[in-house]
KEKE-729450 format. One line per 2 residues: number of its first residue (from 0); for each residue x, y, z of C-alpha. Coordinates in Angstrom, 2 decimals. Layout:
BEGIN
NUM) X Y Z ~ ...
This chain:
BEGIN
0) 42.23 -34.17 212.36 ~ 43.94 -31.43 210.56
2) 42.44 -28.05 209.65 ~ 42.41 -29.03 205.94
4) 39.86 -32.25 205.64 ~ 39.69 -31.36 201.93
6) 41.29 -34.94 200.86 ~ 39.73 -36.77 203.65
8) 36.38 -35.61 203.35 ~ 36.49 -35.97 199.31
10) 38.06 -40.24 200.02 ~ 35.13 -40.29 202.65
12) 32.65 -39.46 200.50 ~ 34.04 -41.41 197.54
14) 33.94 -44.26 199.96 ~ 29.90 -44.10 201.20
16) 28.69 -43.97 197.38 ~ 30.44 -47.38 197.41
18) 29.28 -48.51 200.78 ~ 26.46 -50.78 199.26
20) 27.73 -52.38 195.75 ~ 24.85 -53.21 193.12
22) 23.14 -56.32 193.73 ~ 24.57 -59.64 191.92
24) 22.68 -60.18 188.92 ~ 24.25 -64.00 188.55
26) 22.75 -65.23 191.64 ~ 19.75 -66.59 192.75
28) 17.26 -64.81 195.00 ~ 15.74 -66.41 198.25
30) 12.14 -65.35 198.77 ~ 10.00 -65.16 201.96
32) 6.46 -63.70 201.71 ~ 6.40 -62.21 198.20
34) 9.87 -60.09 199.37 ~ 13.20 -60.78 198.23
36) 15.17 -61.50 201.64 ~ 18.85 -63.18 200.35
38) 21.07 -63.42 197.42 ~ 23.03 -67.00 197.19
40) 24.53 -69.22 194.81 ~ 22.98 -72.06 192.61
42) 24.53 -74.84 194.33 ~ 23.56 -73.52 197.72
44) 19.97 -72.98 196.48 ~ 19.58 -76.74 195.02
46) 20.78 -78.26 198.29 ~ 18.34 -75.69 200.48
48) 15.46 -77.21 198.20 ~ 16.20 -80.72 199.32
50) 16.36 -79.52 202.89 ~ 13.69 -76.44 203.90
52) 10.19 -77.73 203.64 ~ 8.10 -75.51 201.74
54) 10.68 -73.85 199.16 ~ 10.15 -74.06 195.65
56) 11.54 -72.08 192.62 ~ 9.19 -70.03 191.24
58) 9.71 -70.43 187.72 ~ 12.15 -73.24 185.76
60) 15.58 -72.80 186.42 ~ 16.92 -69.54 184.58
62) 19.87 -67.60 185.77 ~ 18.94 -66.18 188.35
64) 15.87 -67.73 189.98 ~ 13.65 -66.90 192.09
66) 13.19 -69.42 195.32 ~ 9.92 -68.38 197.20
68) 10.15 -70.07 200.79 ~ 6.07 -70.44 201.80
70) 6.50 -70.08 205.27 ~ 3.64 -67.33 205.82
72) 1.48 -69.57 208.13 ~ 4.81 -70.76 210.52
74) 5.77 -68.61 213.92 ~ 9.38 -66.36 214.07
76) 10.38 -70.50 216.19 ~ 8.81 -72.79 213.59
78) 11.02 -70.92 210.55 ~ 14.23 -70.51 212.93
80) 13.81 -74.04 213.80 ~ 13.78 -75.07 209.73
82) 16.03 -72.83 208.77 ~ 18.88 -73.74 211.41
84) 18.37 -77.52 210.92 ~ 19.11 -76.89 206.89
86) 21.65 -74.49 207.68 ~ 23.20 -77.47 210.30
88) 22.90 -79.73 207.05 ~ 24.72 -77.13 204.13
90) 27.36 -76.97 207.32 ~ 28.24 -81.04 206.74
92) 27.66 -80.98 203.19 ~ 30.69 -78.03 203.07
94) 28.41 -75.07 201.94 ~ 28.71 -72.88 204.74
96) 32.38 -72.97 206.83 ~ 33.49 -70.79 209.76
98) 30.38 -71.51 212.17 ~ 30.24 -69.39 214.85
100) 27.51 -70.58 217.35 ~ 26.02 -67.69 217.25
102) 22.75 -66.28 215.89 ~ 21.44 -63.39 214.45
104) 18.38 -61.85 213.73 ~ 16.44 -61.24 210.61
106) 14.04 -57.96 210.05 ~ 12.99 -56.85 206.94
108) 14.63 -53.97 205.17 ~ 11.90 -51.59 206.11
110) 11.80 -52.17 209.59 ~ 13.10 -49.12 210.98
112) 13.37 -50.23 214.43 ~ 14.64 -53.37 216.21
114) 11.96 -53.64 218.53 ~ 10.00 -55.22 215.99
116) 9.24 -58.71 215.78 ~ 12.32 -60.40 214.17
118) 11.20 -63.03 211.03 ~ 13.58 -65.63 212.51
120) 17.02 -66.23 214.06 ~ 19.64 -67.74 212.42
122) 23.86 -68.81 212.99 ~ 25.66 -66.25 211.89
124) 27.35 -67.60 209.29 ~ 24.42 -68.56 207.18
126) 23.65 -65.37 206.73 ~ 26.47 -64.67 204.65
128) 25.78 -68.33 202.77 ~ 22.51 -67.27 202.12
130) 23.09 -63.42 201.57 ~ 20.44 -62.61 204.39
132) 21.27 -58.86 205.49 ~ 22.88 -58.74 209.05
134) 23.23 -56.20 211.63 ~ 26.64 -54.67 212.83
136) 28.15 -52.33 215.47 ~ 31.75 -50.51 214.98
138) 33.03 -47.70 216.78 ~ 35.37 -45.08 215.44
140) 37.32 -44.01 218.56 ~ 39.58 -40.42 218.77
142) 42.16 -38.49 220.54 ~ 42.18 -35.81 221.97
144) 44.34 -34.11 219.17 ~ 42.17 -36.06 216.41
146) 43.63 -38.96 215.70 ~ 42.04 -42.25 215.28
148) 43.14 -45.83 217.30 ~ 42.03 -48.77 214.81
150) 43.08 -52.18 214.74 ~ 44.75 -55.06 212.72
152) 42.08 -58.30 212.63 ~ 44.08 -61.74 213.83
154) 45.49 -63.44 211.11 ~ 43.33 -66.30 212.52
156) 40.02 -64.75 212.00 ~ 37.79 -66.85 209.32
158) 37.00 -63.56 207.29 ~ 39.18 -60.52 206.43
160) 42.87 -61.85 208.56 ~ 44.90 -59.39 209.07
162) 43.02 -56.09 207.84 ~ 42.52 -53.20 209.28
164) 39.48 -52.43 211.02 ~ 38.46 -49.80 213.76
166) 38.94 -49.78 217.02 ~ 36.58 -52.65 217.95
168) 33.37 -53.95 216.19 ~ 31.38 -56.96 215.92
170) 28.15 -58.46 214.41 ~ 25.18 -58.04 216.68
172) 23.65 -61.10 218.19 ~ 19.85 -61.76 219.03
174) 18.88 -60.63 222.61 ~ 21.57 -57.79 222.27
176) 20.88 -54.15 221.41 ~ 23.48 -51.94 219.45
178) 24.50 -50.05 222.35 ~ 25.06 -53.23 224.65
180) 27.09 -54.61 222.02 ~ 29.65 -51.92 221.36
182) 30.38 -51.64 224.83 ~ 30.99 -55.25 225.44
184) 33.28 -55.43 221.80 ~ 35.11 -52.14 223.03
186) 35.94 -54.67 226.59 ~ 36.91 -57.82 224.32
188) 38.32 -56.19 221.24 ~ 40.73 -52.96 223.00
190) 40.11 -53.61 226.93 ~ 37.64 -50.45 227.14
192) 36.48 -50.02 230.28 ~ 32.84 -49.64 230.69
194) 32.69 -46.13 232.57 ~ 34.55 -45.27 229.51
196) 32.88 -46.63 227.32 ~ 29.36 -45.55 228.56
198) 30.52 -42.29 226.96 ~ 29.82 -43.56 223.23
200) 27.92 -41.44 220.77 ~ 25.65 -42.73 218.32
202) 26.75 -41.11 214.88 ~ 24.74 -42.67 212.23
204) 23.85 -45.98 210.34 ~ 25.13 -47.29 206.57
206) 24.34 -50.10 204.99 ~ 27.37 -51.97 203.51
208) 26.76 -54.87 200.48 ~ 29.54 -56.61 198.75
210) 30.18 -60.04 197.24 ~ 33.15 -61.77 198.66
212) 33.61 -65.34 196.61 ~ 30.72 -67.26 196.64
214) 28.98 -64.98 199.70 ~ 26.62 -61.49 198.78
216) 27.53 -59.67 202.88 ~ 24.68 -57.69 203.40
218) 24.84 -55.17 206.91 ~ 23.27 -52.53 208.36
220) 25.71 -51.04 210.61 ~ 25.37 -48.96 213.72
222) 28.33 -46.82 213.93 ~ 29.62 -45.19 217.31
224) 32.12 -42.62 218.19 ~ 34.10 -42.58 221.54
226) 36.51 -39.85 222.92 ~ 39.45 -41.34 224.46
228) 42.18 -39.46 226.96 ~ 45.20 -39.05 225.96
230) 46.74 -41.81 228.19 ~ 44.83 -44.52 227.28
232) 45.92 -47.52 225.36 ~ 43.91 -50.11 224.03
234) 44.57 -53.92 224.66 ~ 42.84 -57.04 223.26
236) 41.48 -59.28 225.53 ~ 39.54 -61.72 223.33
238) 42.40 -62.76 220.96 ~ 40.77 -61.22 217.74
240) 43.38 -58.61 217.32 ~ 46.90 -58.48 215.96
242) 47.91 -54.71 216.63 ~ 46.06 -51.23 217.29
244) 47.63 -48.44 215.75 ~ 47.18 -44.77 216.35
246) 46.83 -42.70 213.05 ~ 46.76 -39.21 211.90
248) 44.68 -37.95 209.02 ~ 47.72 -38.77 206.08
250) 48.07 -42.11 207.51 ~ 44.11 -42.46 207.45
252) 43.83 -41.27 204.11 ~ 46.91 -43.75 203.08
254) 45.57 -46.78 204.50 ~ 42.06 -45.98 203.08
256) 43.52 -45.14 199.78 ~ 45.46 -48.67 199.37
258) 42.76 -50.74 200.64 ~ 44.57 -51.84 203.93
260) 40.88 -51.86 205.64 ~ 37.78 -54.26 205.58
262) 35.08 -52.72 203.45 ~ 32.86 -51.61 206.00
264) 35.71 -50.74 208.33 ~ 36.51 -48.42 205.53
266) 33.09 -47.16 205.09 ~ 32.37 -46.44 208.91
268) 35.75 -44.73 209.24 ~ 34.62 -42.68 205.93
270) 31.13 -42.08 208.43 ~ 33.03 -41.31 211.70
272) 34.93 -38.14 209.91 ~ 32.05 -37.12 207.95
274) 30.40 -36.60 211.22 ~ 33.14 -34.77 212.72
């Protein structure tokens, strides 16, 4: 980057107080345990009621409501297994779209470490119909001179076609730790080799919130940073990219500015020049 990061540093900034929007008043809260664990949408919470044993609204139906799932007594299996068969159901009914099979992992929010004992496991794209927080890896990668490679998303992709986004990054599945999953996304998403890509650095965690339509998209992201030679040149390999594109701090800070990039590609960028 340039010697003056006075107008990148002051976006950034701008950028993280935004990372993790207030939470939606109109919708209705999903409630495991006593704790409030998702945020989703009236119609999504009547059809869950007819479909996951043991969940009842707490009160009469206000705006919002509280649903309180009693599912103290059943294992991290016995809830996954409930919990996928209604989310298999809201799939055929048309409630959730752009299933994945693939699951993620819940913890609570003060879990500081994934090592825990997860709640449950769930396909990924319920936890964006049910406004369950996620967990996410992206890596900000640099030249030598400072610039920063990030890529355009396929116009096919089910969420955010055709946005920018950084160099590679991807929603972490169960079994798979943050590190293990950048360095296979950095393979798929730009063709990063793994000797090169075993050269990561952590550099911090946000978490992003945002409500896109009918879905609250709750992450905690673990954000990387990679050095990259000179000579190298990313390629996709998985089909999830359009373009990768190599820019300096005024193209950054233009991008940024007109919203060209997904909201948490936007905040993790904002995180990658913070830290340098």
């Amino acid at each position: 980057m340039s010697s003056d990061h006075r107008p990148l540093a002051s976006l950034a900034r701008e950028l993280l107080g935004h990372a993790a929007r207030p939470f939606p008043e109109h919708l209705d809260r999903l409630v495991l345990d006593g704790r409030i664990i998702g945020y989703l949408s009236r119609r999504r919470a009547l059809a869950l009621r007819e479909l996951l044993p043991g969940l009842v609204a707490d009160h009469p139906l206000g705006a919002p409501t509280r649903w309180s799932w009693h599912a103290k007594d059943l294992s991290a299996g016995e809830r996954t297994q409930a919990l996928q068969r209604a989310a298999e159901e809201l799939r055929s009914q048309g409630l959730i779209t752009g299933w994945r099979d693939e699951r993620f992992s819940y913890w609570p929010e003060d879990v500081a470490s994934l090592e825990a004992p997860e709640l449950f496991r769930l396909e990924r794209s319920a936890f964006r119909a049910l406004g369950l927080r996620s967990h996410a890896v992206h890596i900000n990668a640099f030249t030598p001179d400072g610039r920063m490679w990030c890529s355009r998303r396929s116009f096919s992709k089910p969420t955010d076609p055709g946005m920018l986004d950084n160099l590679a990054a991807g929603g972490l599945p169960s079994d798979e730790t943050p590190r293990t999953c950048a360095i296979r996304e950095l393979w798929e998403e730009a063709g990063v080799p793994a000797p090169l890509a075993e050269r990561l650095t952590p550099a911090g965690q946000i978490v992003t919130a945002q409500l896109a339509g009918e879905d609250w998209v709750h992450e905690r992201i673990f954000i990387f940073q990679l050095a990259l030679p000179e000579s190298f040149v990313p390629s996709n390999q998985d089909g999830e990219v359009a373009e990768f594109m190599l820019l300096d701090e005024q193209q950054l800070v233009s991008h940024l500015q007109q919203g060209h990039f997904t909201h948490e590609a936007a905040c993790t960028v904002a995180q990658g020049c913070v830290e340098r």
